[in-house]
C-alpha positions as semicolon CSV with decimal commas, in nm:
position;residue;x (nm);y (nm);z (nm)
1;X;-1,070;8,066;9,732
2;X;-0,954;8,162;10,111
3;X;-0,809;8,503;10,153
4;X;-0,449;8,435;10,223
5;X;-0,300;8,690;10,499
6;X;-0,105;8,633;10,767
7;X;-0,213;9,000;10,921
8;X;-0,513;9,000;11,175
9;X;-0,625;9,340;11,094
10;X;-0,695;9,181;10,720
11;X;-0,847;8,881;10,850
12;X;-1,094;9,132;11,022
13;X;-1,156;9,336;10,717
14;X;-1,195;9,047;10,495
15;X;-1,450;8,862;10,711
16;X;-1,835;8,824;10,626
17;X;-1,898;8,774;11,004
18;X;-1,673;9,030;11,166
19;X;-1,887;9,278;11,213
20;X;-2,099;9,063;11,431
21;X;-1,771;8,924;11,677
22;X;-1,840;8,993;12,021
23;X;-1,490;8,851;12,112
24;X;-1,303;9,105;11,934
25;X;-1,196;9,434;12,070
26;X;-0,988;9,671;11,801
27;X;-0,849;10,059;11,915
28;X;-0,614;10,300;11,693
29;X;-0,350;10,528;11,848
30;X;-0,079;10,690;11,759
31;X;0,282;10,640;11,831
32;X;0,556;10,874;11,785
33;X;0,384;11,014;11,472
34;X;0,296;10,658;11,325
35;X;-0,037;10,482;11,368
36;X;-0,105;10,158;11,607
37;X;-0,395;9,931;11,508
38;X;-0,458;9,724;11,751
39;X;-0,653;9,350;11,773
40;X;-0,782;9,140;12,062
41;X;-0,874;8,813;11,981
42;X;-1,035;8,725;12,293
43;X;-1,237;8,345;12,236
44;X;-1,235;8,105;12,072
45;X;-1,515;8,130;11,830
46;X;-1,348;8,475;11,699
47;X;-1,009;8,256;11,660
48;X;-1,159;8,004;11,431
49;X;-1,390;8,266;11,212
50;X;-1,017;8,493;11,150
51;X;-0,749;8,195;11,150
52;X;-0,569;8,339;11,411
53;X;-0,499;8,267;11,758
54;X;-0,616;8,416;12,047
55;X;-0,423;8,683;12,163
56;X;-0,277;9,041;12,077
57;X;-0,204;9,192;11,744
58;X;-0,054;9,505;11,711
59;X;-0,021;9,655;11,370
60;X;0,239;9,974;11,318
61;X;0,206;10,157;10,992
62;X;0,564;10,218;10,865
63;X;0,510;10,438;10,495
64;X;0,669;10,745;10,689
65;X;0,959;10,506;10,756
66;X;1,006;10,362;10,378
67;X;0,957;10,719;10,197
68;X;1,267;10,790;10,478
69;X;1,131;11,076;10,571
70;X;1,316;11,267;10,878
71;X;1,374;11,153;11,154
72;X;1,154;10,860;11,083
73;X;1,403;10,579;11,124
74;X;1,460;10,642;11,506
75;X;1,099;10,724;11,572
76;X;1,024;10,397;11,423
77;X;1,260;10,253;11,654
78;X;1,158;10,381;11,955
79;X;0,772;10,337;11,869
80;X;0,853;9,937;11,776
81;X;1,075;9,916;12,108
82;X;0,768;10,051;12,360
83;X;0,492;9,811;12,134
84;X;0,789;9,484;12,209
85;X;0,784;9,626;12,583
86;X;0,430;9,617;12,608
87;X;0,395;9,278;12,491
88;X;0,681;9,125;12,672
89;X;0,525;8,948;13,012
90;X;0,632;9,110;13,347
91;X;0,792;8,743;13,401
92;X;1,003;8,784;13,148
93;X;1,136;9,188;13,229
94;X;1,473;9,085;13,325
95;X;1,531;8,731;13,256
96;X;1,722;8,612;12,942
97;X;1,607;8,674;12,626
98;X;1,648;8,457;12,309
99;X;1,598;8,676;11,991
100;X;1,514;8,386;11,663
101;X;1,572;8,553;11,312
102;X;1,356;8,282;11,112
103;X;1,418;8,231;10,718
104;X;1,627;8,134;10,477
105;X;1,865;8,479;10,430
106;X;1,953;8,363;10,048
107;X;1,561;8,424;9,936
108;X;1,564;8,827;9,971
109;X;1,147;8,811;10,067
110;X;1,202;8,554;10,313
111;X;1,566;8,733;10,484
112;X;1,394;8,956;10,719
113;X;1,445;8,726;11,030
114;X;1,815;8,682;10,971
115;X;1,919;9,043;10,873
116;X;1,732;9,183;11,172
117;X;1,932;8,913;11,391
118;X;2,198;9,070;11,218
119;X;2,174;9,399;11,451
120;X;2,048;9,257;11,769
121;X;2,329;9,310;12,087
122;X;2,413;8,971;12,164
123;X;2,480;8,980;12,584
124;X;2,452;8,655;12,713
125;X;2,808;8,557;12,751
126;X;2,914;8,883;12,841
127;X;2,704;8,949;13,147
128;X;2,811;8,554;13,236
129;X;3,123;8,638;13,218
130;X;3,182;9,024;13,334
131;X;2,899;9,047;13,566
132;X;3,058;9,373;13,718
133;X;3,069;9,546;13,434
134;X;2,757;9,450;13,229
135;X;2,521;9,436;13,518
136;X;2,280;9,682;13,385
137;X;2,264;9,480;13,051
138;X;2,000;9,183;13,003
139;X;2,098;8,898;12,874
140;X;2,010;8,814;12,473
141;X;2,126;8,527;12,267
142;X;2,040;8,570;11,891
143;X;1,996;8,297;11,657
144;X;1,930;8,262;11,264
145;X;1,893;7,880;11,229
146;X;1,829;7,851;10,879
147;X;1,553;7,623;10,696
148;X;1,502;7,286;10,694
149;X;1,657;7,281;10,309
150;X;1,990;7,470;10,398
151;X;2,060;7,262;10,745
152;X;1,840;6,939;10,746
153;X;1,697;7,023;11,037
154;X;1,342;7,136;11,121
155;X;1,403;7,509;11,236
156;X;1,176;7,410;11,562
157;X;1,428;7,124;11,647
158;X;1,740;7,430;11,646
159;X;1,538;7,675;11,868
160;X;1,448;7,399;12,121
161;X;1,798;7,247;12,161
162;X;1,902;7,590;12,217
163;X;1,642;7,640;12,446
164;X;1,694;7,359;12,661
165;X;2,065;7,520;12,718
166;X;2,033;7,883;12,808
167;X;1,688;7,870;12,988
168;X;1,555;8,212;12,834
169;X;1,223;8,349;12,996
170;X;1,079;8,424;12,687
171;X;1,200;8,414;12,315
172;X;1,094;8,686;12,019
173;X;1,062;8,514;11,640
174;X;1,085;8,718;11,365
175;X;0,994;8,602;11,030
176;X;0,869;8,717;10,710
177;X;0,429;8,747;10,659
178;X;0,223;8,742;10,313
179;X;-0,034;9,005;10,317
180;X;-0,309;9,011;10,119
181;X;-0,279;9,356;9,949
182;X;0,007;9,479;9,794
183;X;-0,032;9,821;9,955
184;X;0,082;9,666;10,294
185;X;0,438;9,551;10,154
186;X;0,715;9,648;10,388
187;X;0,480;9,890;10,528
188;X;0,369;9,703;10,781
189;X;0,549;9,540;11,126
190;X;0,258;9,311;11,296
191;X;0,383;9,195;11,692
192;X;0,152;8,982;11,793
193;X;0,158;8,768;12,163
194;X;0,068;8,456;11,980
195;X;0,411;8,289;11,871
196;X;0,411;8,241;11,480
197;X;0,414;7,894;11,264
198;X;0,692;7,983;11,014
199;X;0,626;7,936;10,620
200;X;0,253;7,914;10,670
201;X;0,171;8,244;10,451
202;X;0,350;8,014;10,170
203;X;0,188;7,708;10,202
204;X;0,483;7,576;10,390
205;X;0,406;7,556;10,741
206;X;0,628;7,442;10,966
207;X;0,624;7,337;11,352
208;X;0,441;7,660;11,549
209;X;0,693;7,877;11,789
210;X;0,403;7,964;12,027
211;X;0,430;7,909;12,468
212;X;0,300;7,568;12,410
213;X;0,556;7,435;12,204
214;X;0,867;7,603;12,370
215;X;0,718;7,629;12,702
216;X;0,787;8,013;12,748
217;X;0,641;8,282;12,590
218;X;0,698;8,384;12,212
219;X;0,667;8,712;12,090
220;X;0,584;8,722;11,683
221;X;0,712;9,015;11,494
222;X;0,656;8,989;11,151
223;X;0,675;9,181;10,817
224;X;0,455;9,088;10,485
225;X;0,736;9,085;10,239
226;X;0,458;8,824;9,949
227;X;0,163;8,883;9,842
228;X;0,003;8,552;9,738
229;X;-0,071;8,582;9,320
230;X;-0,437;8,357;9,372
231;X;-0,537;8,646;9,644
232;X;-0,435;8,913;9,432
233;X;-0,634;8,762;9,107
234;X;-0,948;8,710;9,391
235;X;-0,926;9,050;9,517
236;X;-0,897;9,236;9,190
237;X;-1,168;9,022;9,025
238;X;-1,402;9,071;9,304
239;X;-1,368;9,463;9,222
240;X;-1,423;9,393;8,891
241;X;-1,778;9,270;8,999
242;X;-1,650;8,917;8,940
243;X;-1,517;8,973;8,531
244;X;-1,279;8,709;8,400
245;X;-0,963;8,787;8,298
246;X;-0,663;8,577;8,108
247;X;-0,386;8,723;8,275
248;X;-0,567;8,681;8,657
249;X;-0,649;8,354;8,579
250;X;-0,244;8,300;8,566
251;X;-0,207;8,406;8,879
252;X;-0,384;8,128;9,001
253;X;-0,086;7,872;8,921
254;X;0,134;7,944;9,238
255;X;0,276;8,237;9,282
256;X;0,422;8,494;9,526
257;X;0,445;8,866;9,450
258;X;0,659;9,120;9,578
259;X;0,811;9,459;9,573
260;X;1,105;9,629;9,296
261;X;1,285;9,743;9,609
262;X;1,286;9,418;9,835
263;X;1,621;9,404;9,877
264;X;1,680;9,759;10,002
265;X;1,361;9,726;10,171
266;X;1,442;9,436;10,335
267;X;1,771;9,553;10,447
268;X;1,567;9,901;10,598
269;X;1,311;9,694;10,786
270;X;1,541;9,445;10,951
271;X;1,802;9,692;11,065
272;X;1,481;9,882;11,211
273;X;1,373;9,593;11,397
274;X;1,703;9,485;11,499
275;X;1,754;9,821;11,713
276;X;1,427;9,807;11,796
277;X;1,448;9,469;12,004
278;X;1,775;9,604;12,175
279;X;1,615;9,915;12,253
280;X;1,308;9,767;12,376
281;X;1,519;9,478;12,569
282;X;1,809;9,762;12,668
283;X;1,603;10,069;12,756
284;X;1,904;10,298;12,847
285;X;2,045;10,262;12,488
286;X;1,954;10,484;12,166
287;X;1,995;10,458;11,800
288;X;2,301;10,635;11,827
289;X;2,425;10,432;12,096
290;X;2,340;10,071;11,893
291;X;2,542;10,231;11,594
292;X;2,861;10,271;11,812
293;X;2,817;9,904;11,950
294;X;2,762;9,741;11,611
295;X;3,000;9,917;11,395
């Protein structure tokens, strides 16, 4: 059975052969007290052995974040904002931005995209508008365009019809991710350079968000909200030196697993990620600042 994961740095550590990729570079930092994996998927042959494309993956570790320790929330925010900056192309500095919160916001596990639209500064009509006034303010459009089930329309088809009318220089997807572990639930925010393909960690993979498709770049942050129930029942019997067990065996039928706490989780995450896109895309605001404007 395939290791399901959506996260590059478990593609890495569940490889055979990644030891022996030349055409992967990894580094650790830290970032305002939390730690920064960080992957480069440089060929091709490296793409095809992991699953993923090639490209940059940067991992932040968030388990200071959901024990809420202090201060953690705005260090979170500021540490996700400068990883987003990094990643953004020098093209795309000052040109319009179009934020996509991707998933259906009635399944708690897949609302992450939507709630963290939920808290991003929309801008776009007011610097069109009151150029004067907001001329120190980018311009963002944010969009939660549903699923295919809710609208009857392929979530790609949305985006692009958007796309085609505000002309943004580069777009940033969020969107839920299945992990493989459960250890890595909602403590994990992966931004990756890539684009994403939304519902693939399900099984239900849908038309990629990636420069080819929309024709600027993408910007993927994600957060591993499943963990699919055959991976678990692999993983667990594979420490178990390979035992059979009854009750992993029913984890085989599908199955996604997921946290007690999702919803407040959930909720925690997105509003994080929210201010951390209008901090990284507005760098003279703070968390205090993004409070005042969204209350």
């Amino acid at each position: 059975m395939a290791f399901r994961t959506d996260l590059a740095v478990e593609a890495i550590e569940n490889s055979d052969k990644a030891a022996e990729l030349r055409q992967v570079e990894q580094t650790e930092r830290t970032l305002e007290g939390f730690s920064v994996r960080e992957v480069d998927i440089l060929g091709e042959e490296a793409a095809r052995e992991l699953g993923k494309p090639r490209g940059r993956y940067l991992t932040l570790e968030l388990t200071a974040l959901m024990r809420r320790e202090e201060d953690a929330f705005p260090r979170a925010c500021r540490a996700l904002s400068t990883l987003l900056s990094e990643l953004l192309p020098e093209t795309a500095k000052s040109a319009p931005i179009l934020v996509t919160g991707l998933g259906n916001r009635m399944i708690t596990p897949d609302a992450i995209g939507p709630q963290a639209a939920d808290h991003v500064i929309a801008t776009r009509h007011l610097v069109e508008h009151e150029p004067d006034i907001f001329s120190s303010w980018r311009a963002v459009s944010a969009l939660a365009p549903g699923v295919l089930g809710q609208t009857g329309i392929e979530t790609g088809e949305v985006v692009q019809g958007v796309m085609d009318r505000i002309a943004p220089g580069a777009v940033i997807a969020v969107d839920a991710l299945a992990a493989g572990r459960l250890s890595r639930l909602m403590r994990t925010v992966q931004i990756a350079d890539t684009g994403i393909t939304p519902g693939a960690g399900v099984g239900n993979a849908r038309a990629a968000f990636n420069k080819e498709t929309l024709g600027v770049p993408v910007i993927a942050v994600g957060v591993p909200t499943v963990v699919d129930g055959a991976t678990l029942a692999h993983e667990i019997g594979a420490q178990m030196n390979g035992a059979s067990c009854e009750a992993l065996d029913d984890l085989s039928s599908p199955v996604m697993i997921t946290t007690r706490d999702i919803d407040r989780e959930v909720a925690d995450i997105a509003r994080m990620i929210g201010y951390s896109i209008n901090m990284a895309l507005h760098p003279h605001l703070s968390v205090t600042d993004i409070d005042l404007y969204l209350s």
